[in-house]
C-alpha positions as CSV (number, residue, x, y, z in Angstrom):
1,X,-5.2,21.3,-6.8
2,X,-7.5,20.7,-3.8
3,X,-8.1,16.7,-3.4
4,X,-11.9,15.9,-2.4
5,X,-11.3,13.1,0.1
6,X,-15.0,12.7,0.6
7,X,-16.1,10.6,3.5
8,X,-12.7,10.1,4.5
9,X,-11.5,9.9,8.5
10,X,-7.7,9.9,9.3
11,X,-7.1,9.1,12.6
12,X,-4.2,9.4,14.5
13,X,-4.5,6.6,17.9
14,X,-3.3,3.3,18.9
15,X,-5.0,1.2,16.5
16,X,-5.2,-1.5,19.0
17,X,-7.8,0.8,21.2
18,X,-9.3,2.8,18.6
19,X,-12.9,1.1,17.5
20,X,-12.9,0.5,14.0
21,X,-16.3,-0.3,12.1
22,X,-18.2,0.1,9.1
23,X,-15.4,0.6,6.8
24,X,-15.3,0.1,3.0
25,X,-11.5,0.3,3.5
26,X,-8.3,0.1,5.7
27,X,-4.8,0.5,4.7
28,X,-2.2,-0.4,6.9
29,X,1.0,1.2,5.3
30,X,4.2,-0.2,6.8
31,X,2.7,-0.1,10.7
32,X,1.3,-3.6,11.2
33,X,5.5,-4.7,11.2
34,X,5.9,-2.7,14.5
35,X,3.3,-4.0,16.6
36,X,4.0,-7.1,18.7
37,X,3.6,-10.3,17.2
38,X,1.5,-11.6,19.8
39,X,-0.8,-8.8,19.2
40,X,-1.1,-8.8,15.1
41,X,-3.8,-11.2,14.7
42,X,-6.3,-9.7,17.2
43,X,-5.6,-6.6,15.0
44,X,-6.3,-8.5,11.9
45,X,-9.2,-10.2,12.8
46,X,-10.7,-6.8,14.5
47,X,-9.9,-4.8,10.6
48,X,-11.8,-7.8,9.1
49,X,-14.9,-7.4,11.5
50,X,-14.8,-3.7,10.9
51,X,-15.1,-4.1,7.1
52,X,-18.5,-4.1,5.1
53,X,-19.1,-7.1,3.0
54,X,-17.0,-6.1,-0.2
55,X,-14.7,-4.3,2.1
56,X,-10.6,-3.8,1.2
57,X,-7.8,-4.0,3.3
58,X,-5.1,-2.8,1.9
59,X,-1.6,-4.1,3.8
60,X,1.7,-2.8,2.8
61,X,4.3,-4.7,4.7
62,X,8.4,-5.2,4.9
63,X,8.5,-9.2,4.8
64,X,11.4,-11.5,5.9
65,X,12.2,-13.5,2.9
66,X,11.7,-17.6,2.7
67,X,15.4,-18.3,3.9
68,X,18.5,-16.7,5.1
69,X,20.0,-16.4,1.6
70,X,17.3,-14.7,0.2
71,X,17.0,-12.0,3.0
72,X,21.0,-11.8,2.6
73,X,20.3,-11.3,-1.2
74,X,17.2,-8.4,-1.0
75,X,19.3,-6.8,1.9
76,X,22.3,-6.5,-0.1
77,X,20.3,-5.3,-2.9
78,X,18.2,-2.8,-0.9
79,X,21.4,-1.4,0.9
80,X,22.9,-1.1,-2.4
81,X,20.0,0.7,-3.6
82,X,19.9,3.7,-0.8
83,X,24.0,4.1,-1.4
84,X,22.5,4.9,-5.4
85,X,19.9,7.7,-3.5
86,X,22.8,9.2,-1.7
87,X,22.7,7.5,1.7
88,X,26.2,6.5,3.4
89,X,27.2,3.2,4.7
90,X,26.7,5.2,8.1
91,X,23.3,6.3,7.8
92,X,22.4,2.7,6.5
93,X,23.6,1.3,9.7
94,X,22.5,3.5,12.1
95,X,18.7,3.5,10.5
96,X,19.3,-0.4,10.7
97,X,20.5,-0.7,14.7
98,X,17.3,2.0,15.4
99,X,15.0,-0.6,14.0
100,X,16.0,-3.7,15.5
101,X,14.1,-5.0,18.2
102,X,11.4,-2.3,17.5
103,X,10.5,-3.6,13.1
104,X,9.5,-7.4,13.3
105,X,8.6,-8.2,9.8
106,X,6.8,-11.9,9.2
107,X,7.0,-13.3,6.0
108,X,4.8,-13.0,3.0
109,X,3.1,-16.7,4.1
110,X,2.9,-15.3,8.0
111,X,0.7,-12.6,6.8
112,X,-1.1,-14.4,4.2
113,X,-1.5,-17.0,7.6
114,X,-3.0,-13.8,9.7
115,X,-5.2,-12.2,7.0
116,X,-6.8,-16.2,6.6
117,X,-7.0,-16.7,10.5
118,X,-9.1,-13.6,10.3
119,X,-11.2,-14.4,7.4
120,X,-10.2,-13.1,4.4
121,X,-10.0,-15.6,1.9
122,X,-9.8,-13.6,-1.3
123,X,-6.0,-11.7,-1.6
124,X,-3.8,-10.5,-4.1
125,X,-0.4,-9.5,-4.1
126,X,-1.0,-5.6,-5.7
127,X,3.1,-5.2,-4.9
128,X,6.3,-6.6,-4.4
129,X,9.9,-5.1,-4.7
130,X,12.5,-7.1,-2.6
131,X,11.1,-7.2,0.8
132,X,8.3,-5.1,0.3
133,X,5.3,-6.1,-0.5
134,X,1.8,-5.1,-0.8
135,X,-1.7,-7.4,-0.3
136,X,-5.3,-6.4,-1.2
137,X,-7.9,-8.4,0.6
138,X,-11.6,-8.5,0.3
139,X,-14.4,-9.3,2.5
140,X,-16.0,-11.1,0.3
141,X,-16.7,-14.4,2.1
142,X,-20.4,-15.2,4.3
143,X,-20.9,-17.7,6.6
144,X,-24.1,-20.1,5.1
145,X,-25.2,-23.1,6.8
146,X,-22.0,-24.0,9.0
147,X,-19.4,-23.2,5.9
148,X,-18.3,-20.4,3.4
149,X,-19.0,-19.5,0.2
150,X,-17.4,-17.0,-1.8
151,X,-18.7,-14.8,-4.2
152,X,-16.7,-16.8,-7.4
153,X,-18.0,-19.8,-6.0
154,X,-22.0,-18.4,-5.9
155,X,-21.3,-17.5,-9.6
156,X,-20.2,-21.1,-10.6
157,X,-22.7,-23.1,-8.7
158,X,-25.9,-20.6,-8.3
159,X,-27.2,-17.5,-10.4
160,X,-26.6,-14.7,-7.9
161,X,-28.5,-11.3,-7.4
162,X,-26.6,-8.7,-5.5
163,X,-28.8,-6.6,-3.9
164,X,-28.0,-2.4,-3.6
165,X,-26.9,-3.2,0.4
166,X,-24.4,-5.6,0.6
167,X,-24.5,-7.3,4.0
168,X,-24.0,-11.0,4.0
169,X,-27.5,-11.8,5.6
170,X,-29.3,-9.7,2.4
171,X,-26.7,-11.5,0.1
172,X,-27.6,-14.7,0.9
173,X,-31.4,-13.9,0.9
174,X,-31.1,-13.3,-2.6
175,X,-29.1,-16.5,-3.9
176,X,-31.0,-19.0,-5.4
């Protein structure tokens, strides 16, 4: 069956020189780990900026565990995992020494750190298995006299009338 991808752009660049704007969503699956660290939160923030209001970004990520036990634990339990698909204690290895140096995972609070130092304020944890993990977050926070509101907190406190365009300046037009 043929799959209707609609409006859809893959692109296939250096995400830290392709321009990025006016997305309803990004997904960054697994590739975020292998650019530099210092780099990460300029990425971050630019997805954010490129993202409507109501925006996604999707961010699938390997993460170091809290301690040295736990990552001990998950890699044990991952390595034990490909040996049950039919990989060899070779193979493991070798795929490990390939990636060190080059795969710099951060942990689940460093990313949770970049997505807030970029703006995103609402995220969810969509998956986790071992050191994998998934994150959804949404634009959903505007900038309305000198602080931030988010949309729960418009509910709560004010009625709130989402207009058909949702930019932040014609969303906060319309809350009274």
């Amino acid at each position: 069956a043929d799959l209707d991808l609609g409006q859809a752009e893959f692109l296939l660049d250096d995400v830290l020189q392709t321009d990025i704007s006016n997305a309803d969503i990004v997904v960054a699956y697994y590739t975020v780990q292998f650019i530099r660290p210092s780099e990460r939160q300029r990425l971050i923030s630019k997805i954010y900026n490129a993202l409507k209001w109501g925006g996604a970004f999707l961010l699938f990520e390997k993460v170091r565990a809290n301690d040295a036990r736990f990552q001990d634990i998950t890699t044990s339990l991952y390595n034990e995992y490909k040996i049950a698909q039919g990989y060899t204690p070779e193979e493991i290895f070798s795929k490990s020494r390939s990636l060190k140096g080059v795969l710099e995972p951060f942990s689940t609070q460093g990313n949770l750190d970049l997505l807030a130092r970029a703006g995103f304020q609402d995220v969810l944890t969509i998956f986790k298995y071992l050191s994998f993990e998934g994150l959804l977050a949404i634009k959903w926070r505007c900038s309305w006299g000198g602080f931030a509101k988010s949309s729960s907190e418009y509910n709560t406190r004010q009625r709130l009338f989402l207009p058909e365009s949702r930019s932040c300046s014609q969303h906060l037009a319309v809350a009274r």
